[in-house]
C-alpha positions in Angstrom: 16.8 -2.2 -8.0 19.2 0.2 -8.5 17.2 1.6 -11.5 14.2 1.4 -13.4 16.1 0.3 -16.4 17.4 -3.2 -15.7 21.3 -3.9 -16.7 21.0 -7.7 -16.3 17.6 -10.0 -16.5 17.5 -10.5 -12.6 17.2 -6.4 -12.2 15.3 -5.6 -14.9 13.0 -8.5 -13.4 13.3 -6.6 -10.4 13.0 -3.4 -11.4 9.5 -4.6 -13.3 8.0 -6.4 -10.2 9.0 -3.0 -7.7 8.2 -0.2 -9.8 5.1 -2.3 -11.9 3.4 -2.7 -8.5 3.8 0.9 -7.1 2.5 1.8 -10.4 -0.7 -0.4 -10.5 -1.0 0.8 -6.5 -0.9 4.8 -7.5 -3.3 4.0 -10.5 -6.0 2.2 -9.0 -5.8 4.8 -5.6 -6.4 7.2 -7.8 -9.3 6.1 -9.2 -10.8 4.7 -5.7 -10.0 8.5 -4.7 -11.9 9.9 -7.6 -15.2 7.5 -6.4 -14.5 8.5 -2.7 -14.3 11.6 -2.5 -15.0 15.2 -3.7 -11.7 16.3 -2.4 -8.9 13.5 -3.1 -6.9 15.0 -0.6 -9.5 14.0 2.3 -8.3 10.9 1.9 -5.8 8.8 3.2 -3.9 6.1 2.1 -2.2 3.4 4.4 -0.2 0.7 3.6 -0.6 -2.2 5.1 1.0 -5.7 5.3 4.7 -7.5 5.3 6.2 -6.4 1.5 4.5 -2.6 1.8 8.5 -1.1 2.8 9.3 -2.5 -0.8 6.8 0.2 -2.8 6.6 2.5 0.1 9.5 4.9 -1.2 8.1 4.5 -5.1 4.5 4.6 -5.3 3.3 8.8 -4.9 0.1 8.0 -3.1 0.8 6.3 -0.1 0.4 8.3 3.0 1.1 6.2 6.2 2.4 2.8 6.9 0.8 0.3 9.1 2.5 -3.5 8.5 -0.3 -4.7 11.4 -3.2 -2.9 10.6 -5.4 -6.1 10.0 -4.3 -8.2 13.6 -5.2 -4.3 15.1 -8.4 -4.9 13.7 -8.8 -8.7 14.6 -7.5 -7.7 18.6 -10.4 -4.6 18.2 -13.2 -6.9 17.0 -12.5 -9.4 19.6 -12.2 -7.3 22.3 -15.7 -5.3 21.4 -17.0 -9.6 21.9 -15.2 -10.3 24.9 -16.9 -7.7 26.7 -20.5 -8.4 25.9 -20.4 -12.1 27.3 
């Protein structure tokens, strides 16, 4: 969206679902970072997944971007197996 204050119903619907999410991500970060950690910056925050690019430039606590962070951990999981057979 161009802003956060939609001129028409189909960016302000926009502008609700892009800057709603990042909002809900940097609010419930912040309180996983307050159970985590005595320090909140010792922790890191990665992105993961197809649709992260859309919040990544408006949500304030995201640190890296990794869109195939979960098949990296499928392909490290299997080969741990392969090699014990």
């Amino acid at each position: 969206p161009r802003s956060v204050i939609g001129k028409n119903t189909v960016e302000a619907m926009q502008s609700g679902i892009i800057y709603g999410f990042a909002g809900q991500v940097d609010g419930v970060v912040a309180r996983m970072k307050k159970e985590l950690a005595a320090d909140p910056d010792d922790v890191t925050v990665i992105a993961t997944g197809g649709l992260a690019p859309m919040v990544l430039g408006e949500s304030s606590v995201i640190d890296e971007h990794e869109p195939w962070l979960t098949l990296i951990g499928l392909r490290l999981v299997y080969e741990r197996n392969v090699s014990r057979s």
